[in-house]
C-alpha positions in Angstrom: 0.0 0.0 0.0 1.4 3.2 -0.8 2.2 5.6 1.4 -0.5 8.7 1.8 1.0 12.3 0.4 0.9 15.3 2.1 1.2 18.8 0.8 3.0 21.1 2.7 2.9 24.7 2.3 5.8 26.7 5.0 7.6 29.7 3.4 10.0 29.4 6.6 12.3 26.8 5.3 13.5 25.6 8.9 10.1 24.5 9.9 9.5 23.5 6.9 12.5 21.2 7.0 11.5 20.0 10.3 7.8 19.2 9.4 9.4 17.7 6.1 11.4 15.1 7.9 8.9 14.7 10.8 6.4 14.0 8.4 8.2 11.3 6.2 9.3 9.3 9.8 6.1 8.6 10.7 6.0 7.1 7.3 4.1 9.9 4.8 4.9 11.1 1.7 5.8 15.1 2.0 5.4 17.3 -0.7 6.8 20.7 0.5 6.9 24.3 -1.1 7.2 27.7 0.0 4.6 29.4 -2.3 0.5 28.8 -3.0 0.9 28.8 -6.5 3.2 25.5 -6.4 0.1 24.3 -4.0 -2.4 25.2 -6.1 -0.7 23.3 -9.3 -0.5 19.8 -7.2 -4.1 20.8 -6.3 -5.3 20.6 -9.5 -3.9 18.0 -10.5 -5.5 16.0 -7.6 -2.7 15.4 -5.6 -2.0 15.1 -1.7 -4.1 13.3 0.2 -4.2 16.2 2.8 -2.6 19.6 3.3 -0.9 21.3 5.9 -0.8 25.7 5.1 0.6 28.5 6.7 -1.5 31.5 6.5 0.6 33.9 5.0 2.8 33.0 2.5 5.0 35.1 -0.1 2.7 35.2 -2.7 -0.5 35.5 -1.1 -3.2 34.3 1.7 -3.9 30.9 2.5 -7.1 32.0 4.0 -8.2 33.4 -0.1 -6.8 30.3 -1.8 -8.8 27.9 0.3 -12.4 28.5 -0.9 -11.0 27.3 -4.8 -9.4 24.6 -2.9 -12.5 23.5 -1.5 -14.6 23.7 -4.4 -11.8 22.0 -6.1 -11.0 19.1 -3.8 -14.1 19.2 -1.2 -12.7 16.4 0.4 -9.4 17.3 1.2 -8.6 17.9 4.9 -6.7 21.3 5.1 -4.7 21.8 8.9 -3.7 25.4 9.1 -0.8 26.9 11.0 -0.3 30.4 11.8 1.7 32.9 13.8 -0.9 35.0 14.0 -2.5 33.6 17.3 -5.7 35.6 17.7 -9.1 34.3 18.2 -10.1 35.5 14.8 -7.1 33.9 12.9 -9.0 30.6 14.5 -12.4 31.8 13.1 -11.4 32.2 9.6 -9.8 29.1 10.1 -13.1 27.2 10.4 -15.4 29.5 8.2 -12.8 28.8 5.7 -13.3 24.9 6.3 -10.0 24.1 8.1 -10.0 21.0 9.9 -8.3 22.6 12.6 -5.8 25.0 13.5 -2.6 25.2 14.9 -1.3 28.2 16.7 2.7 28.7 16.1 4.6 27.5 17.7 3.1 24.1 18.4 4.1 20.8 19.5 5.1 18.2 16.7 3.5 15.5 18.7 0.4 17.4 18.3 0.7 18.1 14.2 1.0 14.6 14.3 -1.4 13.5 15.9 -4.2 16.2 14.7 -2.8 14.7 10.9 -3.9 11.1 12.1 -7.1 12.1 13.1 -7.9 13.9 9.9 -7.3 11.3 8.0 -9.0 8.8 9.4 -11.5 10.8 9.7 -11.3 11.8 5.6 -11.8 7.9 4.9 -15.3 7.9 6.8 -18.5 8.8 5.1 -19.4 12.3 4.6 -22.3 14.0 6.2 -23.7 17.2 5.3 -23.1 20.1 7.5 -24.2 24.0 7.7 -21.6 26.4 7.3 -21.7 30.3 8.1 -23.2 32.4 6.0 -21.3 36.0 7.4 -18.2 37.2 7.6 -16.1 37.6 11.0 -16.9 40.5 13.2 -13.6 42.0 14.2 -14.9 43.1 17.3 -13.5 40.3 19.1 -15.0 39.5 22.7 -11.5 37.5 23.5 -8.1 38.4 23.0 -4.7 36.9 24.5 -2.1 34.5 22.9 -0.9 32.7 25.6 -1.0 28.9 24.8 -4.6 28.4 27.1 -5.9 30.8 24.8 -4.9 29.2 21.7 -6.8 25.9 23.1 -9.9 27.8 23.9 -9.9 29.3 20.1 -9.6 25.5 18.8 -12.1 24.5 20.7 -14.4 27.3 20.1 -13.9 26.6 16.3 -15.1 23.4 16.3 -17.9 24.0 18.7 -19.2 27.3 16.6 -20.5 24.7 13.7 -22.0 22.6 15.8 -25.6 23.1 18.4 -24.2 20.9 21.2 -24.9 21.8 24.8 -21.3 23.1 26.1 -20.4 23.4 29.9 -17.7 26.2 30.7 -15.8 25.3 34.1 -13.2 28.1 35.5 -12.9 30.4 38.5 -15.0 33.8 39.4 -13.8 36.1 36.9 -12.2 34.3 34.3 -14.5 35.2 31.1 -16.4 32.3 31.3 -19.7 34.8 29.8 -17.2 36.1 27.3 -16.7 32.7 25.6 -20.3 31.7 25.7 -21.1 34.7 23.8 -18.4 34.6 21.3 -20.2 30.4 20.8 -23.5 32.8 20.2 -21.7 35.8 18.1 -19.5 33.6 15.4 -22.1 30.5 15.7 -25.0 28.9 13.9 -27.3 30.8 16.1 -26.1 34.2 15.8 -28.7 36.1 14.4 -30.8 34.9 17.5 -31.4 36.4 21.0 -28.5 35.5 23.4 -30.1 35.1 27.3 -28.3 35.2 30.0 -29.2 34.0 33.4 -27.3 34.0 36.7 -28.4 30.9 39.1 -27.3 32.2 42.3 -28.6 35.2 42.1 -32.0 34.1 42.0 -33.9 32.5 45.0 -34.1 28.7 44.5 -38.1 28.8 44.7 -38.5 31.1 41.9 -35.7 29.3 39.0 -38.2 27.3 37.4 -40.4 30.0 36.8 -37.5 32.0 35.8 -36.5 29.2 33.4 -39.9 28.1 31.9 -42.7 31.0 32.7 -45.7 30.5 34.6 -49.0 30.6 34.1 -51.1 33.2 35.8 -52.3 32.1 39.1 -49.1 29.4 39.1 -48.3 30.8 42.7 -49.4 33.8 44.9 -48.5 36.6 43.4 -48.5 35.5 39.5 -50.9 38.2 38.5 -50.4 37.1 34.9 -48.7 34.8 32.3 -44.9 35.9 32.6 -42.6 33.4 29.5 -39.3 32.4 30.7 -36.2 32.4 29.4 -36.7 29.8 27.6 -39.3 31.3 25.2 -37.5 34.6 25.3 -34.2 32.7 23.9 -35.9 30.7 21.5 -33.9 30.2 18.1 -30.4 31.7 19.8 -28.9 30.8 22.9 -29.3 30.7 26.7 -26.3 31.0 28.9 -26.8 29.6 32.3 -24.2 30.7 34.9 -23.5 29.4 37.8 -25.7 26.2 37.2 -24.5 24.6 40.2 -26.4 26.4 42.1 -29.5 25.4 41.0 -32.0 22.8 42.7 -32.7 19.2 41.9 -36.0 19.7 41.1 -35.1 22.0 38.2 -32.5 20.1 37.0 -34.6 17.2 36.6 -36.8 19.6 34.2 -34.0 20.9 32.8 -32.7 17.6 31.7 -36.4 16.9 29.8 -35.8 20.0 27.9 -31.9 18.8 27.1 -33.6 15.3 25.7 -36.9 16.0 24.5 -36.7 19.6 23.3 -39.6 20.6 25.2 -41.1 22.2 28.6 -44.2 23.5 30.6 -44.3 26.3 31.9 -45.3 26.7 36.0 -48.9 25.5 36.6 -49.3 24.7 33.2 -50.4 21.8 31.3 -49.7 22.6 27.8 -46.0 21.3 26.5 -44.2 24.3 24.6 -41.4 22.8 22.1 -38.1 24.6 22.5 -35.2 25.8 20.0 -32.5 26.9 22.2 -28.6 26.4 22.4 -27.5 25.4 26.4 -24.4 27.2 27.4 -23.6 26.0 31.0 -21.2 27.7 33.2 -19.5 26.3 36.6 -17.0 27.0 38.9 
């Protein structure tokens, strides 16, 4: 069996050479340039099984090529690199249909790894997914570089195309409602309402109502049908904070509305289907 090819595109000819004989140990065939119109040749002419870019190269943006890449080889895994570690560099990453991105510098373990992975997963059926239809707002809600950072970009990359419930864990402080809305801002659901609600600040007898309405007459002093956040974050996202903090009792309804996409509202009797993202944060 022959061995599978990759395309390499580095204008910095030491990791280039590194990635080059890194590459060809762990038993791959390398094809390396320094420029995105070699690339683009050994595109066309179907070649590489995968490709691993820099963003900026001497001849022009990785980031503009890779649209004609796609529409030429759709099913060609592209891994970019860049120096450029900022949280947008990761989001025009994905929108541009990366399958991931790697912050310079990185660990070679990683490349290697991450290569694997998208390989194997290139051989597996294809399903059909939604891709963004805007461009980046520069008005980033993150910024930093350090090498946590560059994990939280990845993994707000991949989660951004994707309507799975996400919990955020870190201390008081930390931005934790800073990356749930930049999952809303740059995500599927973007041109819905992002809700925010804080468990602990609300008293534990009044979260459900909070969460799911009530009905008027539900409980003394419900003078009149009130929605919950639920309803009011219908079609975008709801962000709840501190989610330790709140009881069993609205868990347990809570995890209906995770499984069955649907809740009632306090003394009500009616089932209301639901269309919201879960953001979950936690200390």
């Amino acid at each position: 069996m022959s061995p599978q090819t990759i395309l390499l595109a580095e204008d910095d000819a030491a990791i280039r050479m590194v990635l080059n004989q890194t590459l060809t140990r762990a038993g791959y065939e390398v094809r390396p340039t320094g420029n995105l119109s070699t690339l683009w040749n050994w595109i066309t002419r179907g070649e590489g099984d995968l490709l691993i870019t820099d963003v900026a190269l001497p001849d022009g943006n990785a980031f503009e090529l890779m649209p004609k890449i796609r529409a030429a080889r759709q099913n060609l895994p592209i891994i970019v690199m860049s120096a450029q570690n900022t949280f947008m560099t990761a989001i025009k990453a994905s929108e541009a249909g990366a399958y991931d991105y790697l912050p310079k510098p990185f660990d070679i373990n990683e490349m290697l790894a991450v290569v694997s992975r998208a390989l194997n997963d290139a051989a597996k059926p294809k399903s059909t997914t939604d891709t963004l239809d805007q461009e980046p707002d520069e008005k980033m809600p993150l910024v930093g570089r350090s090498p946590a950072m560059q994990e939280i970009y990845r993994a707000l990359a991949r989660l951004m195309q994707t309507d799975l419930t996400v919990m955020i864990a870190g201390e008081s402080g930390t931005g934790k409602e800073l990356v749930a809305k930049a999952l809303h801002q740059f995500g599927k659901r973007s041109h819905g309402p992002f809700v925010a609600i804080n468990m602990a600040a609300i008293p534990k007898d009044l979260i459900e109502a909070e969460l799911f309405g009530h009905e008027k007459g539900a409980f003394t002093g419900a003078n009149a049908r009130q929605s919950g956040r639920f309803e009011q974050a219908d079609g975008g996202t709801l962000f709840l904070d501190e989610i330790g903090d709140m009881p069993m009792d609205a868990q347990t309804r809570l995890l209906r509305v995770l499984q069955e996409g649907e809740f009632t509202m306090v003394g009500g009797t009616s089932t209301i289907k639901t269309n919201v993202r879960i953001v979950a944060a936690t200390h």
